[in-house]
C-alpha positions as CSV (number, residue, x, y, z in Angstrom):
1,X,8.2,20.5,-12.8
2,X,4.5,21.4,-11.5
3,X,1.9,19.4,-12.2
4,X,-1.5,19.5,-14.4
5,X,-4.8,18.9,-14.7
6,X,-5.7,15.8,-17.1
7,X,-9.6,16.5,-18.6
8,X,-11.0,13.3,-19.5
9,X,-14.3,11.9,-21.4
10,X,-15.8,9.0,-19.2
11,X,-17.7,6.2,-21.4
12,X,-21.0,7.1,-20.0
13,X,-20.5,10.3,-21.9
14,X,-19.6,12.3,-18.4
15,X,-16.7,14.5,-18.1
16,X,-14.0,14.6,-15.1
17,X,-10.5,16.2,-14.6
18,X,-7.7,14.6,-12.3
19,X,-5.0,17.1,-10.5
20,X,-1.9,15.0,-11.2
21,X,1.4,16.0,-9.1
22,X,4.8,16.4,-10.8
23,X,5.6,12.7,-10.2
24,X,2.4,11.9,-12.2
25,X,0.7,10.7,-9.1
26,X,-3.2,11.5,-8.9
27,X,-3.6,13.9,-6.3
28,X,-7.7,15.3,-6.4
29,X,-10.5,13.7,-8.7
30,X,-13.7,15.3,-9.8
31,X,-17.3,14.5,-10.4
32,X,-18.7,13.8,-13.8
33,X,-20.0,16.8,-15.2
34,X,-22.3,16.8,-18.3
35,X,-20.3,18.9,-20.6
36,X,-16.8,19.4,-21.4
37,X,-17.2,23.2,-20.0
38,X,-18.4,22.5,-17.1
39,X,-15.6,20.1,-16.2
40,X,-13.7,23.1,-17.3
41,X,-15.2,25.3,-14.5
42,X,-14.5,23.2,-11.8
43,X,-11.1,23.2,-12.8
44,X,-11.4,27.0,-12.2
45,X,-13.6,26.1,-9.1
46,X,-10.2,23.8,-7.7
47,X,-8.1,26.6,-8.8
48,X,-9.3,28.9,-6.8
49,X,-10.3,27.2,-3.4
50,X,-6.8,25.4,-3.2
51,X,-5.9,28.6,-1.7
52,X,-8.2,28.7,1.0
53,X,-7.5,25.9,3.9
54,X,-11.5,26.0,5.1
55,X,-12.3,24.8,1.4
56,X,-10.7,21.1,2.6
57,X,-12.4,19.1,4.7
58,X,-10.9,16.0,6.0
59,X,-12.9,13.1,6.4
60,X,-12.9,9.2,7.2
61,X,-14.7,6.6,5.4
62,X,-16.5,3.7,6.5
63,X,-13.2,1.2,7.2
64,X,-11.1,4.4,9.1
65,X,-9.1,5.3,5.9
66,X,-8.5,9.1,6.1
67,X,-9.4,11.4,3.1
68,X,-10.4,15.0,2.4
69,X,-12.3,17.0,0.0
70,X,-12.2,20.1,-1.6
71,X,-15.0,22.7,-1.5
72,X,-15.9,25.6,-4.2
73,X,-17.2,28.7,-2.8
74,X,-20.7,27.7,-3.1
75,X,-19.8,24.6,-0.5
76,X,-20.5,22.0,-2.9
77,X,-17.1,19.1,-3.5
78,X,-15.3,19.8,-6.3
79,X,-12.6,16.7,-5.8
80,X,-11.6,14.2,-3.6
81,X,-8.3,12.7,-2.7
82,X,-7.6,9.0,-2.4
83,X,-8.0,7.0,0.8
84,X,-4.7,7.2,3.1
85,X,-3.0,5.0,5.3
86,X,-2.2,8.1,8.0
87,X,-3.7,11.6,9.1
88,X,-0.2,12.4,8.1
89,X,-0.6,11.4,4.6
90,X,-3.6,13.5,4.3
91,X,-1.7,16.2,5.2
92,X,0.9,15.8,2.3
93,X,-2.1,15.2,0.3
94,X,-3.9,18.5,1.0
95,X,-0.4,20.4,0.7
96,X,0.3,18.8,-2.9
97,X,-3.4,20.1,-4.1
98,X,-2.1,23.6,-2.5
99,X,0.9,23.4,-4.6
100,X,-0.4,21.9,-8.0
101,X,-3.7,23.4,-8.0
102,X,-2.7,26.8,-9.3
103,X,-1.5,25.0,-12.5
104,X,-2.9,26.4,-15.9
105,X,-1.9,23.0,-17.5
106,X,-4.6,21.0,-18.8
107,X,-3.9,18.2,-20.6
108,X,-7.5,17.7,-22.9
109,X,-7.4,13.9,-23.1
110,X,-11.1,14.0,-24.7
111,X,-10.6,14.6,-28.6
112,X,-8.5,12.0,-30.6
């Protein structure tokens, strides 16, 4: 099973998508977004610069945790992954959005 894209409705009225991994695990979260399009488009955006290894940068925050984030075309983050315990970790990270991020799947958990 591949995994999907859940597009979600934030209660400050924002939009955001997660990248979920077969095993339901959240693998990339986005920005808010001001409509429920343009949450739609960085979906696309994610889509299409999975592909690319320069479009992840890897990073470290503030207490040494690892992390990376994913770049659009026009350089500006489109998701980032969760904090990891290893450089390692990050790697299996960035390799799941690789494999998932090609999904058409959206589950659209906004109406209802």
């Amino acid at each position: 099973m591949a995994g999907w894209y859940e597009l979600r409705k934030r209660s400050d009225g924002q939009f955001d998508f997660v990248l979920k991994a077969a095993n339901s695990q959240t693998i990339l979260s986005s920005e808010g977004y001001s409509s429920k399009n343009a949450a739609l488009a960085g979906i696309a955006a994610v889509r299409a610069a999975c592909a690319v290894e320069e479009r992840f940068e890897r990073r470290e925050s503030r207490t040494g945790e690892p992390y990376f984030v994913l770049k659009a075309e026009n350089y500006r983050i489109i998701g980032t992954s969760e904090m990891y315990s290893s450089i390692a970790s990050l790697e299996n990270g960035i390799r799941s959005v690789q494999t998932n991020g090609p999904v058409e799947a959206v589950k659209d958990l906004t109406e209802g």
